[in-house]
N, C-alpha and C positions, 0 to 999 in steps of 0.2 A: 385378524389383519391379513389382509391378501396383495400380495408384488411380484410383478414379475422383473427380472432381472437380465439386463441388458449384458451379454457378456460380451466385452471389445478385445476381440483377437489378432484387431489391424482394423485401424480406423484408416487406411488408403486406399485407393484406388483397384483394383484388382487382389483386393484382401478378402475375407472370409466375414463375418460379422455369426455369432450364435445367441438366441435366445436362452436365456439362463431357468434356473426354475422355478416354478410356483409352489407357491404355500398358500394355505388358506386355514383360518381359522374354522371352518365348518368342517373340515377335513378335505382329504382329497383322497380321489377314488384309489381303490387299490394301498390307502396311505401311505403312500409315497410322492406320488408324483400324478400327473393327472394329462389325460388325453386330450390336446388342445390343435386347434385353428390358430394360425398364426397368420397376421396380414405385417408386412412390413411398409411402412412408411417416409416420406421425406418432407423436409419443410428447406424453406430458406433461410430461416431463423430457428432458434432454439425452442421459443414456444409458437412458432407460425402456424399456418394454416399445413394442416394433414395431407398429404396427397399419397394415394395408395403406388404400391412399385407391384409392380407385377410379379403371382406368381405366391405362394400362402406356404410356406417352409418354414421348419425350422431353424434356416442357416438362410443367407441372403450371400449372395457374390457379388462387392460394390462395383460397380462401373463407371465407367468415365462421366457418366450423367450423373452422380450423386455428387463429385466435386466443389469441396464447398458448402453442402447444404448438411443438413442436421439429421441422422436416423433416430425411428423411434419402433417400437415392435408392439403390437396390440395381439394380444393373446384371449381366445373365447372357450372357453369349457365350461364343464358341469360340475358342480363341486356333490361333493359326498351327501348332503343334504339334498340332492335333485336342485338346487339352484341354477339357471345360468349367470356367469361371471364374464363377464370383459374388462382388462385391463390394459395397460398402457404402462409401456418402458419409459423413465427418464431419456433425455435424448442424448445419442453417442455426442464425442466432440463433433465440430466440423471434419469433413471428409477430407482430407490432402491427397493430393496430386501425386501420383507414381512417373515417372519420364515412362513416356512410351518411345520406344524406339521407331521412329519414322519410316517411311520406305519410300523408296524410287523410282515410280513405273518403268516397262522397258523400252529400251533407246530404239529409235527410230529411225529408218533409213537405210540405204545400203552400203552393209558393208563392204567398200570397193573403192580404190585407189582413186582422186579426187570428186569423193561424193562425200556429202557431208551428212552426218550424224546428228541425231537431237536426244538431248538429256531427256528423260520422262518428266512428268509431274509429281510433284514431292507432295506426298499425304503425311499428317500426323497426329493420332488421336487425341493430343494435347492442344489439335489448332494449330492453324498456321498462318501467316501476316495474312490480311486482312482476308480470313476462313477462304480462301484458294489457292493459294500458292505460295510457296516461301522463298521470299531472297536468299538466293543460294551464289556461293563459289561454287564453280565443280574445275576439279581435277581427274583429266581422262588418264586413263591409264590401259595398259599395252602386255600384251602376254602371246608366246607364241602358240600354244594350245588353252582349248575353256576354262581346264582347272589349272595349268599351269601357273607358276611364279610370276603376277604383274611388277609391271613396272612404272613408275612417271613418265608419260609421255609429254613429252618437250616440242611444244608446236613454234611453228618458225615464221 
């Protein structure tokens, strides 16, 4: 019997994923453990269509691109018999969504007693209304030095 073993250390977004170990009934080199090629994979479904992720590790770093879709880990080595082996992990859950924290390009204009100011453009790796820009409140706010204490600025 030969498996490799999908080990799920965080199935979200900016988590870690590791390949578990193989066994093999021919043996395995060193009888232990065995020297292997690993490609990892994604589908859109559980048993879909394979599409390779970039990149032939041990260990895979999920990314905002796997959200949602199914991992699975193909493992290639030689077993103790001189065979070559390739197998195939059962597939992780789907991938969930980590909140990325958004950011706010820098404001625009001069700063200077009746000139006006522009908020930046709000990015967020999770998307944003309709993928460009996000409906946003802003609230400006007012400090007498960079790092010093803001406050609510109260426009009239």
């Amino acid at each position: 019997m030969m498996w490799v073993l999908l080990l799920n250390l965080g199935n979200y977004s900016g988590q870690t994923l590791t390949a578990g170990a193989i066994t093999d009934a021919d043996g395995t080199t060193g009888g232990s453990s065995v020297a292997a090629t690993y490609q990892w994979t994604v589908s859109d479904t559980e048993n879909g269509t394979l599409y390779a992720i970039s990149g032939q590790s041990f260990y895979i770093y999920i990314k905002q691109a796997e959200v949602g879709k199914f991992i699975k880990v193909v493992a290639t080595y030689t077993d103790a018999q001189g065979t070559q082996e390739m197998l195939t992990s059962v597939a992780s859950a789907a991938v969930t969504n980590v909140n990325d924290a958004g950011a706010i390009a820098a404001i625009t204009g001069t700063a200077a007693e009746d000139q006006t100011l522009t908020a930046g453009t709000i990015t967020d790796a999770d998307g944003t209304t309709g993928d460009s820009s996000v409906a946003a409140t802003y609230q400006w706010m007012v400090s007498d030095t960079e790092n010093g204490t803001y406050t609510l600025l109260v426009v009239q």
